[in-house]
LUMZA-960361 format. One record per residue (C-alpha): residue in three letters; x, y, z. Coordinates in steps of 0.1 Angstrom, whole numbers, padded with zeros to 4 digits, always signed. Example, Ala and Ser with C-alpha at 12.3 -4.5 7.8 and 13.67 -1.06 7.14 Angstrom:
<rs>
ALA+0123-0045+0078SER+0137-0011+0071
</rs>
This chain:
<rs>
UNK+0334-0559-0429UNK+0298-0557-0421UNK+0311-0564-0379UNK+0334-0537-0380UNK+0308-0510-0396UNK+0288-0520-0371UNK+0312-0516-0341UNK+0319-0483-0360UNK+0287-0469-0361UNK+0282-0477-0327UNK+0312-0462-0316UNK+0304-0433-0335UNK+0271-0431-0318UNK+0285-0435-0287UNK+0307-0404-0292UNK+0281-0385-0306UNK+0260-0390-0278UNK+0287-0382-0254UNK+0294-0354-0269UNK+0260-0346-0267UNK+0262-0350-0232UNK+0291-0327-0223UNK+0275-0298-0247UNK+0242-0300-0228UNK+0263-0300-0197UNK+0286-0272-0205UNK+0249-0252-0216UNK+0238-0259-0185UNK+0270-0246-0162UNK+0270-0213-0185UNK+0226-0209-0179UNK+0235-0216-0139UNK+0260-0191-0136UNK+0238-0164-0151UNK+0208-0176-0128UNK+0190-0188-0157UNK+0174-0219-0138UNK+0148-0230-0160UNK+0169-0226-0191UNK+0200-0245-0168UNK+0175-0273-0158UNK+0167-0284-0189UNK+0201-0286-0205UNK+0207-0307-0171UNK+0171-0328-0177UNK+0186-0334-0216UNK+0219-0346-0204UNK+0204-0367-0175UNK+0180-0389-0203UNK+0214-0395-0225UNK+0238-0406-0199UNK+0235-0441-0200UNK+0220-0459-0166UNK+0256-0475-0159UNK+0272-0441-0155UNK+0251-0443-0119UNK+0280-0414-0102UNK+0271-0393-0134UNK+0238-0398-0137UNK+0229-0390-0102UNK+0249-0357-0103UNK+0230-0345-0135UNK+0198-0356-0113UNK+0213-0333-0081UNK+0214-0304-0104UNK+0182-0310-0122UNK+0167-0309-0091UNK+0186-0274-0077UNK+0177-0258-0108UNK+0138-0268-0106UNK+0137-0263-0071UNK+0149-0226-0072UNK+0122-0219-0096UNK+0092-0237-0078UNK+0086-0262-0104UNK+0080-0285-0072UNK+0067-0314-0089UNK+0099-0319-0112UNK+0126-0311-0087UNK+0111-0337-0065UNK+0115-0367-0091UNK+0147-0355-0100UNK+0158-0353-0063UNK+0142-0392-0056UNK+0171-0395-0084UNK+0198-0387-0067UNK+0192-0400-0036UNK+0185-0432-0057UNK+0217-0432-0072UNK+0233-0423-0040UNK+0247-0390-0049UNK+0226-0363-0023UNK+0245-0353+0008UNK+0222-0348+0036UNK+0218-0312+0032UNK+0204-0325-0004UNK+0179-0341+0018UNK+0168-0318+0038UNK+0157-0295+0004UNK+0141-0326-0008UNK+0117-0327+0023UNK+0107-0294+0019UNK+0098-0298-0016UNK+0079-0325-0004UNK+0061-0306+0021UNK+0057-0279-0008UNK+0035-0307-0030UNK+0020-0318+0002UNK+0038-0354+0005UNK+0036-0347+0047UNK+0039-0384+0051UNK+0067-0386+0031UNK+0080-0355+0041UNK+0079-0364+0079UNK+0105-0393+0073UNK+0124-0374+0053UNK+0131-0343+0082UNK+0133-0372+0111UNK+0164-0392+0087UNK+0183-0356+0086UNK+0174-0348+0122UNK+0191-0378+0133UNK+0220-0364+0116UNK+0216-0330+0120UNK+0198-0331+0155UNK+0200-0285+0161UNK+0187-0274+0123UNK+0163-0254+0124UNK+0148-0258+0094UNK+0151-0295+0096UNK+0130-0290+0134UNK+0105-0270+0116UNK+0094-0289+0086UNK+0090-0318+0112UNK+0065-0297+0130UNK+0051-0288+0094UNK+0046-0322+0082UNK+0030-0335+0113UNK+0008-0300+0119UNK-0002-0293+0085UNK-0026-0323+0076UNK-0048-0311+0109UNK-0047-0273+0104UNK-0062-0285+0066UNK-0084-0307+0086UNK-0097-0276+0112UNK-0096-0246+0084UNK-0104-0210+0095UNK-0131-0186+0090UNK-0111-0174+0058UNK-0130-0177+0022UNK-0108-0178-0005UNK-0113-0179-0041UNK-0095-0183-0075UNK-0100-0150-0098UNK-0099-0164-0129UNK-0109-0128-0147UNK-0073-0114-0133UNK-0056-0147-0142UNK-0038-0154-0173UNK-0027-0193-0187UNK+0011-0178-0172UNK+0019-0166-0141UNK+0000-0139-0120UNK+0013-0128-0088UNK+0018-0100-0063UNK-0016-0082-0065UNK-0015-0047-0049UNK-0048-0025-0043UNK-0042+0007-0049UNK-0060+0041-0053UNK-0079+0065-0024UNK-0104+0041-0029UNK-0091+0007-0039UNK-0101+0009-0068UNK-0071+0003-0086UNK-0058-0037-0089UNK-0017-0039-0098UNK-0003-0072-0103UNK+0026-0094-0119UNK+0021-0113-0151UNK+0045-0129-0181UNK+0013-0133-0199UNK+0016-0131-0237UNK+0010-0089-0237UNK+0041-0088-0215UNK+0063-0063-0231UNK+0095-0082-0251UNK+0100-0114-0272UNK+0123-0136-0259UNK+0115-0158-0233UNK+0129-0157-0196UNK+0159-0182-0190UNK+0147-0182-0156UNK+0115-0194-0156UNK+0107-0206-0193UNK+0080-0180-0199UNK+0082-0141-0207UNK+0096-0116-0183UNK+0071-0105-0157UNK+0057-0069-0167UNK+0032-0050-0144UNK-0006-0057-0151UNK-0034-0034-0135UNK-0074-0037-0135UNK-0097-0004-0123UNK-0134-0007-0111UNK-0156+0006-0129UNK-0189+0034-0122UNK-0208+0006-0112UNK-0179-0014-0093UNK-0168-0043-0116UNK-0133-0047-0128UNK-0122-0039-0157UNK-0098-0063-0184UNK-0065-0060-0171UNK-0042-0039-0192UNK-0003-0037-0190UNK+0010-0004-0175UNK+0018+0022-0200UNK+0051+0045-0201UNK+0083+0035-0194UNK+0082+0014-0166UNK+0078-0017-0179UNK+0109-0030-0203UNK+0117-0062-0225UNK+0131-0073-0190UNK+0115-0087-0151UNK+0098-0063-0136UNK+0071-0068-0105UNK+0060-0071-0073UNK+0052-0028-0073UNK+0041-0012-0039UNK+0033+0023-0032UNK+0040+0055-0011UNK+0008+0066+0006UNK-0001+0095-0015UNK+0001+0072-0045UNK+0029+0091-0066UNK+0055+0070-0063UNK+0055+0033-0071UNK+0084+0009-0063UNK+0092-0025-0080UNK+0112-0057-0088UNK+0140-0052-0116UNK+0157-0078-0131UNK+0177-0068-0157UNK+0194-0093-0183UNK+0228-0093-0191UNK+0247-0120-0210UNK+0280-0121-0192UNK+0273-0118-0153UNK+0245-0132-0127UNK+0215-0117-0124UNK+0208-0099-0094UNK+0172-0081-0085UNK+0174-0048-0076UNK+0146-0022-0063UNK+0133+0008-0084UNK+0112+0035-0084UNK+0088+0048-0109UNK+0070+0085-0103UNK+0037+0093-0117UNK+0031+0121-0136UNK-0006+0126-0143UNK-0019+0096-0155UNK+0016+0076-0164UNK+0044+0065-0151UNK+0074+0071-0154UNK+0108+0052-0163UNK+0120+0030-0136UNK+0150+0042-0119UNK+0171+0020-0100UNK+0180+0025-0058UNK+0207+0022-0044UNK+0199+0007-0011UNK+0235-0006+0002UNK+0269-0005-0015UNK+0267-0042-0020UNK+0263-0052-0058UNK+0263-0090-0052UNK+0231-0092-0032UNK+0199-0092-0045UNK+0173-0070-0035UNK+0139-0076-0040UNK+0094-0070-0030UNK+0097-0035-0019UNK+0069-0025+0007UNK+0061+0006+0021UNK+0049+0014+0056UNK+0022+0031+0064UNK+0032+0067+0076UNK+0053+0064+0045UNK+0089+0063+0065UNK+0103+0030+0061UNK+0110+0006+0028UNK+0105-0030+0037UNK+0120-0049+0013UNK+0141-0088+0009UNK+0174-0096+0008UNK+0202-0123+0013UNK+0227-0098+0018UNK+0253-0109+0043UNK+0240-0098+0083UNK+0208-0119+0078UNK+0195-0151+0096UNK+0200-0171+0061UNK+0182-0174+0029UNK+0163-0144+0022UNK+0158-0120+0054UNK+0133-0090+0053UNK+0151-0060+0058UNK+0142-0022+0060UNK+0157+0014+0057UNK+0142+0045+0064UNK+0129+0071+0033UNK+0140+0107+0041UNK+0135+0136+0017UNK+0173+0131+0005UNK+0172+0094-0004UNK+0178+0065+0024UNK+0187+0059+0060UNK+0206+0029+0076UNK+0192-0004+0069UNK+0181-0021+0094UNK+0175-0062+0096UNK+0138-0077+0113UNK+0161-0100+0134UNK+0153-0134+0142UNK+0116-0128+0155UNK+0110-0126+0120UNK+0138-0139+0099UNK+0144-0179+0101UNK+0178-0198+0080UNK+0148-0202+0054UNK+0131-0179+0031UNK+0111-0150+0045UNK+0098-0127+0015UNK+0069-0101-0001UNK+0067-0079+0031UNK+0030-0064+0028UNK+0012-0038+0056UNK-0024-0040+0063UNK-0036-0007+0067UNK-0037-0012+0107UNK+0002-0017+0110UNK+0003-0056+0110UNK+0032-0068+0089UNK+0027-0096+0069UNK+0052-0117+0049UNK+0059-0153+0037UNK+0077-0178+0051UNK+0092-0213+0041UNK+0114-0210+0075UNK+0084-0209+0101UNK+0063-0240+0107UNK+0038-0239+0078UNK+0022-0259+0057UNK+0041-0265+0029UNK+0058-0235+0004UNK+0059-0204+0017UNK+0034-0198+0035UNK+0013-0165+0046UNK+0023-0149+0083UNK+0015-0115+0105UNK+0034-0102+0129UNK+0012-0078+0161UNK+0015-0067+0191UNK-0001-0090+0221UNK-0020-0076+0246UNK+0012-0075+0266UNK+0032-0054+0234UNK+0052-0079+0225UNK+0057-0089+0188UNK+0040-0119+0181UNK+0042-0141+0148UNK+0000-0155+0133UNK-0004-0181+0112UNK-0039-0178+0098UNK-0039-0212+0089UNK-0060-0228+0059UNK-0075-0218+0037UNK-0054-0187+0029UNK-0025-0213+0035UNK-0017-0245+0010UNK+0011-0269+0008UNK+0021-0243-0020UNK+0036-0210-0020UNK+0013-0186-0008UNK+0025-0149-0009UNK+0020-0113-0015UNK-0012-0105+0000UNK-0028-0070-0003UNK-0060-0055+0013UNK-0089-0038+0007UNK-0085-0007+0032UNK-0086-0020+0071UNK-0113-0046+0059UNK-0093-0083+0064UNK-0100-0091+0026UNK-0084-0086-0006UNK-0062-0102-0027UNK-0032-0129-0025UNK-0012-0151-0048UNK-0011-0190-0049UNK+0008-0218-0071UNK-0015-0242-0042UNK-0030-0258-0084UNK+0002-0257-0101UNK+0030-0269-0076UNK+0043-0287-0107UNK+0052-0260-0133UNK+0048-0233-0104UNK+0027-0208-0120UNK+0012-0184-0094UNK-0027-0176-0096UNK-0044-0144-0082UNK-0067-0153-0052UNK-0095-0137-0032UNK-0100-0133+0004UNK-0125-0126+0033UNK-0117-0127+0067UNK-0156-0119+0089UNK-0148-0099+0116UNK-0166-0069+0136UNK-0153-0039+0123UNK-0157-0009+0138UNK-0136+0025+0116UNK-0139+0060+0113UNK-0140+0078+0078UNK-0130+0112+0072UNK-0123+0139+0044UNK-0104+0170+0050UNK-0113+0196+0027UNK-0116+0235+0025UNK-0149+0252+0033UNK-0163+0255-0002UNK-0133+0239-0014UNK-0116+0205-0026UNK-0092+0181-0006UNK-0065+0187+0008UNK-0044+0160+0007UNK-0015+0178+0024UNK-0036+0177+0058UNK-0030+0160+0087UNK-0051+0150+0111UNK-0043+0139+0146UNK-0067+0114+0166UNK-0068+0109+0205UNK-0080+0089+0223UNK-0091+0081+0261UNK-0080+0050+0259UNK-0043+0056+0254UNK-0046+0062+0215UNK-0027+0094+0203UNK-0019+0090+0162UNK-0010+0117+0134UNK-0030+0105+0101UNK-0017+0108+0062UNK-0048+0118+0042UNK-0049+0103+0010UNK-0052+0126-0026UNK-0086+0128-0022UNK-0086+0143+0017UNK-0099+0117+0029UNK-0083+0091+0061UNK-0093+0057+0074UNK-0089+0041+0111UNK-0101+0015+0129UNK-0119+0022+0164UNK-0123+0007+0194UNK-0157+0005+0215UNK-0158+0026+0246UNK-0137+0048+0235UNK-0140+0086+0233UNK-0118+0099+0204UNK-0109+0136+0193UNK-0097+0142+0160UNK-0078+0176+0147UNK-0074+0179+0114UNK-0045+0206+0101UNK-0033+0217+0067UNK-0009+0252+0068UNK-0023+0278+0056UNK-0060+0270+0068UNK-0073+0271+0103UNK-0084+0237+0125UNK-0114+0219+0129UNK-0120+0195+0158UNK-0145+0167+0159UNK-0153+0146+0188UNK-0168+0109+0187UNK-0176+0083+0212UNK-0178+0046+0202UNK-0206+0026+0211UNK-0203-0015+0207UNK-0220-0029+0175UNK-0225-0061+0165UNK-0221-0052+0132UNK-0191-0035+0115UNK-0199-0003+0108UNK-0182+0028+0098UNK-0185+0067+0112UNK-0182+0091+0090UNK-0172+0128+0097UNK-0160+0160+0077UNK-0135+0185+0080UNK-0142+0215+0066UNK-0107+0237+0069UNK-0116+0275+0065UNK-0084+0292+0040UNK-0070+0319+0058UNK-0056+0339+0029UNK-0093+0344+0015UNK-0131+0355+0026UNK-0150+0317+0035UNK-0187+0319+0034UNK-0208+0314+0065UNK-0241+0296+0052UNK-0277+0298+0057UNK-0274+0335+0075UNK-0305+0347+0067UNK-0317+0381+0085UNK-0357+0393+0083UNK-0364+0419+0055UNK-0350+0450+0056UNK-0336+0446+0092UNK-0305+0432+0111UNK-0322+0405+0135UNK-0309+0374+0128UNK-0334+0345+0121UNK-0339+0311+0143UNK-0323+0292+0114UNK-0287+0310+0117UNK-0279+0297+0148UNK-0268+0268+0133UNK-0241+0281+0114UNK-0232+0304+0137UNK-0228+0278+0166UNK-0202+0264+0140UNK-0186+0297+0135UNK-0181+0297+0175UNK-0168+0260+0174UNK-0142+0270+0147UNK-0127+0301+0166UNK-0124+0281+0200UNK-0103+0259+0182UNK-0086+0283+0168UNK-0079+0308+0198UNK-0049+0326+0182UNK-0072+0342+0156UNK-0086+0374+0149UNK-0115+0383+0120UNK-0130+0406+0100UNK-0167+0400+0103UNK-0182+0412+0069UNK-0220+0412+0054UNK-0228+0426+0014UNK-0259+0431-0001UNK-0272+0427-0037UNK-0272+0460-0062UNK-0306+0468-0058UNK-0314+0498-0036UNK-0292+0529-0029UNK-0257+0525-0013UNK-0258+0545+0018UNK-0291+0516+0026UNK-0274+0491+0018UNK-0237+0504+0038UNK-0258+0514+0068UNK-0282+0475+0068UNK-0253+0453+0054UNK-0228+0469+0086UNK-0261+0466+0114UNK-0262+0430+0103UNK-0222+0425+0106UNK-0226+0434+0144UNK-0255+0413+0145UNK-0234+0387+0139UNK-0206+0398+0162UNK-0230+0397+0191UNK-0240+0368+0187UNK-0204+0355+0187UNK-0197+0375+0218UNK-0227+0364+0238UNK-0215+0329+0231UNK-0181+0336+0252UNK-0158+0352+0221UNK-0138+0382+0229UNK-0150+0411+0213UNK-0111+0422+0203UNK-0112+0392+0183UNK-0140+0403+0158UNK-0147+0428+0132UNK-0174+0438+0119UNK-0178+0455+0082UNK-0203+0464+0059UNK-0196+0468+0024UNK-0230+0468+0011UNK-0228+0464-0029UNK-0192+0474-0030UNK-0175+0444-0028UNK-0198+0415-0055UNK-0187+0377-0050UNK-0157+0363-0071UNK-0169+0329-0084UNK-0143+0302-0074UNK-0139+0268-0093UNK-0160+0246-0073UNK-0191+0273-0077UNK-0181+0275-0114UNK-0188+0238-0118UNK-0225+0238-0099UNK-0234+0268-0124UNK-0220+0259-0159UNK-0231+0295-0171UNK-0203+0311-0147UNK-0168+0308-0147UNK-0140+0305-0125UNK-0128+0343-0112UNK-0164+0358-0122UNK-0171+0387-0104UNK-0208+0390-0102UNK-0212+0429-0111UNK-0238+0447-0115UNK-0234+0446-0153UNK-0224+0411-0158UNK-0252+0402-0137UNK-0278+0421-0159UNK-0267+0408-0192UNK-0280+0372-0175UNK-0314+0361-0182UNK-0342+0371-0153UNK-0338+0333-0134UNK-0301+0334-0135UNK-0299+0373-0125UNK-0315+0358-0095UNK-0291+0334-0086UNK-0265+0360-0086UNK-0283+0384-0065UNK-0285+0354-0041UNK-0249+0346-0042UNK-0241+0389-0036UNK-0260+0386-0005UNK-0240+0366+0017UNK-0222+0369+0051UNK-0182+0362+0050UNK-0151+0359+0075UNK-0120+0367+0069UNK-0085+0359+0092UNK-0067+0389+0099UNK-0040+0378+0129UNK-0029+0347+0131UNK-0010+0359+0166UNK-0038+0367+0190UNK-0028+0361+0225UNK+0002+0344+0215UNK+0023+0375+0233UNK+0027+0394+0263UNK+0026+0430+0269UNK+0064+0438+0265UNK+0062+0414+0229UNK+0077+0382+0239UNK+0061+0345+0235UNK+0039+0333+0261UNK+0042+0300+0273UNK+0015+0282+0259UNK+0011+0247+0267UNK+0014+0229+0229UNK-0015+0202+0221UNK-0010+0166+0234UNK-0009+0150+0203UNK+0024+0173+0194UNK+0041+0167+0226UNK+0038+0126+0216UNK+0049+0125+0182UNK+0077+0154+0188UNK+0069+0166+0154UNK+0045+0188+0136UNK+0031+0219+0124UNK+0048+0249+0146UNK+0015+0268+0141UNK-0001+0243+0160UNK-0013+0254+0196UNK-0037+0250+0215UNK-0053+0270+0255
</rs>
């Protein structure tokens, strides 16, 4: 009796565990179906330990699909043993191997990983792939060995004990740090079946007055949700943000899709999805945008591709998208390419586990060569590991910033933010566009030629202000337009440094719907002569209506209260024509200007930006007589000061622009316009 309990509860133990077995297995099938790799792996992992070693066929296929599940989530480390499994028990097929050896390569086994890509090349003697992690394994161990002039650093204050990933500068000034996290203070409960941690919600850290960051918080509104979101990029004028979805749902595969969020003041909003391509069983995924702000870079494995995941684009037009367009195979490899980024100058970079690299994914650019021809950089290491190494953003045309590394945890694959610095000799130009007496204008545009070929049409950002690298040697003009305000042209000629350095200029934009304020005219008491110190302002005034030849203005001068009003009618309109002859001496057509004197009948309006220098006026003020006199004596003054002032104002917009019977002359339209093909119509130039 006590033999056959025995044998029973064996048998009984065998079933148990069996059935064990088939539940974890049947787990695992349903998690992999729904893309739920880390939740598939483990069922897999569970079901591998109970099988028992004799069942070698069965055991080796839990192994194989151990290792697919791990691998797919860049838990490097643990798809590797799981894979050695498999091959041990015989149950890989050689295309088995070839993912092996490029998790190898991803933990930095090149010795391993070299034998590994020769055995399959011998059998699969044209892969490409299999040809470049050959050249990875072999290359790699000396491009560690050489480095680079790259710095790189772990930023612990941005990192969390989960992943952090995809860092993004944003803001006029940078000053604005988005990034990836499943932290703990991700939004939602339940934990990802993908990757065993919370879904990824969208971090961000601003500098501070005196330039530190701040503690990362997560991004209020609606556009983070119980499920993935990431990987956010933005349009250039910083209102529109695009991201990662993945949304759960419990009976079909998961499939990223692209979304946009809009800002509104100091939120954002919900996250509505795109709808890039009819196809609904492709994922799309790391949204970038270029710099002009016309094309969406983003990743898919939509059929058309080289294989894997190929970087795509599709042109932004004011009524949603244009035709998508693949990078080809330039760019695109049978592997991986993914997290498109732009540097500010119009290098592209991405990440690549299809390109000869050192490991994961590694960090690539694509320029133009001296010849113009597209060529593909590795940077090499540092700012390259035998992990993945992705999403890198920078701090304006400077070659540092931020990237993302798992190079410290290839085994669980948790992704760390990293710094960078790249020295280089940097020579840029900085300008703000703004209106005279005014704030930005961020609807400006500013065109910049060159004599050395160079012939761009700048974005200003929301604060007016535009960034550009230089060249030495070079004489540049730049033209800055907004419609409804007149040009300004600046000129500058680069000199070779040995030191970056930055110019800076300003573009003062006069409005033509209202009087703008020529400053520092000052006149000698009680007569019309202008003084030395006007010329100044009045060279400026002469600048301004060269470049704007189609112009006519009404020259005006107004006096304070005090004294009679036939004085100050008859002094105010002798120091209008002052004016106007100096403009005409300096080679401006008399039937261009006019010149008025309205004495005290016509007292300043205060506008906003004089409102905030005087905290006792306010905006739309009109600086009377009797508001002035219920003002105490130093104030009073003030006032007086801001009544006497000399002002233009546009009249004709049209001057010259016709011929005698009324039809359009044919005026020769500025070189930067003929270039682009595009523009503002009012733009012309003798």
């Amino acid at each position: 009796m006590n033999r056959k309990n025995t044998y029973a509860i064996i048998l009984l133990t065998l079933l148990a565990v069996s059935c064990g077995v088939e539940n974890n297995i049947k787990k695992g099938e349903k998690f992999l179906a729904l893309g739920e790799y880390y939740d598939a792996g483990m069922q897999f992992k569970t079901a591998y330990s109970k099988t028992p070693a004799k069942e070698r066929n069965k055991r080796g296929d839990l192994a194989l699909k151990t290792a697919n599940c791990f691998q797919r989530i860049n838990s490097s480390q643990r798809a590797v043993a799981a894979y050695q499994n498999a091959i041990r028990y015989k149950r890989a097929n050689i295309e088995d191997r070839l993912t092996y050896a490029r998790q190898l390569l991803r933990i930095g086994n090149y010795r391993s990983a070299q034998k590994e890509f020769e055995l399959i090349l011998d059998s699969m003697p044209e892969n490409i792939l299999a040809k470049n992690g050959l050249l990875s394994a072999k290359n790699a161990p000396q491009w560690k060995k050489e480095g680079s002039k790259y710095t790189v650093k772990k930023q612990d204050f941005f990192n969390s004990h989960r992943a952090d990933y995809s860092p993004m500068l944003s803001g006029d000034q940078y000053s604005t740090l988005y990034f990836t996290s499943t932290r703990n203070d991700a939004t939602g409960d339940e934990l990802s079946g993908i990757t065993g941690t919370k879904p990824g919600d969208i971090f961000f850290s601003e500098k501070d007055e005196k330039g530190k960051w701040k503690k990362p918080e997560v991004v209020n509104g609606g556009v983070n949700t119980a499920n993935d979101e990431g990987t956010p990029a933005f349009s250039p004028d910083g209102q529109t943000m695009y991201l990662t979805q993945c949304l759960a749902d419990g009976d079909y595969p998961r499939y990223a899709t692209i979304a946009k969020s809009k800002r509104a003041d100091a939120a954002w909003g919900k996250a509505e999805a795109l709808a890039i391509s009819k196809d609904t069983l492709s994922s799309f995924a790391h949204p970038t945008v270029s710099p002009d702000g016309h094309w969406m870079y983003f990743v898919s494995d939509m059929p058309g591709g080289q294989g894997g995941m190929d970087i795509w684009r599709v042109r932004i037009t004011e009524t949603g998208f244009g035709g998508v367009e693949n990078l080809g195979p330039k760019i695109n490899t049978p592997g991986n390419e993914m997290f498109p980024s732009f540097r500010p100058n119009g290098d592209l970079y991405f990440s690549s586990d299809g390109h000869p690299g050192m490991g994961g994914l590694d960090i690539f650019y694509a320029t133009a060569n001296s010849r113009g021809e597209l060529e593909i950089v590795h940077p090499g290491y540092p700012l390259n590991s035998h992990g993945d190494d992705f999403g890198i953003t920078f701090n304006g045309l400077k070659n540092e910033g931020f990237f993302s590394s798992n190079r410290s945890d290839t085994g669980r694959g948790w992704d760390k933010i990293y710094s960078f610095v790249y020295p280089e000799i940097l020579q840029t130009v900085k300008g703000w566009v703004y209106e005279i007496d005014g704030y930005e204008l961020p609807a400006a545009l500013v065109y910049m030629v060159g004599d050395d070929g160079t012939n761009l049409k700048l974005n200003v950002k929301g604060d007016g202000s535009f960034e550009q690298k230089i060249n030495p040697d070079v004489n540049y003009i730049f033209l800055a337009t907004c419609k409804g305000y007149l040009n300004h042209k600046e000129e500058l000629t680069v000199k070779p440094a040995e030191d970056s350095e930055e110019y800076t200029l300003q573009f003062p934009l006069a409005n033509i719907s209202i009087p703008t304020l020529i400053e520092n005219i000052h006149f000698d008491f009680d007569r019309a002569t202008l003084k030395p110190e006007s010329t100044t302002s009045l060279d400026k005034l002469v600048e301004l209506l060269k470049e704007n030849p189609n112009i006519t203005i009404e020259l005006s001068s107004h006096c304070d209260y005090r004294g009679s009003e036939n004085y100050n009618l008859r002094l105010s309109q002798k120091r209008a024509e002052s004016v106007c002859n100096y403009l005409t001496d300096h080679n401006i057509s008399p039937d261009r200007l006019t010149p008025v004197g309205y004495g005290k009948n016509r007292p300043k309006v205060v506008r906003r930006k004089l409102a905030e220098k005087y905290s006792w006026l306010k905006e739309n003020d009109t600086l009377t007589q009797a508001f002035i006199e219920r003002l105490p004596a130093d104030q009073q003054e003030i006032c007086n000061q801001l009544n006497r002032r000399t002002e233009f104002l546009v009249l004709r917009t049209t001057y010259g622009l016709f011929d005698k019977d009324g039809k359009l002359k044919n005026i020769k339209k500025n070189a930067e316009k003929e270039a682009t093909k595009e523009g503002d119509d009012e733009l012309f130039f003798e």
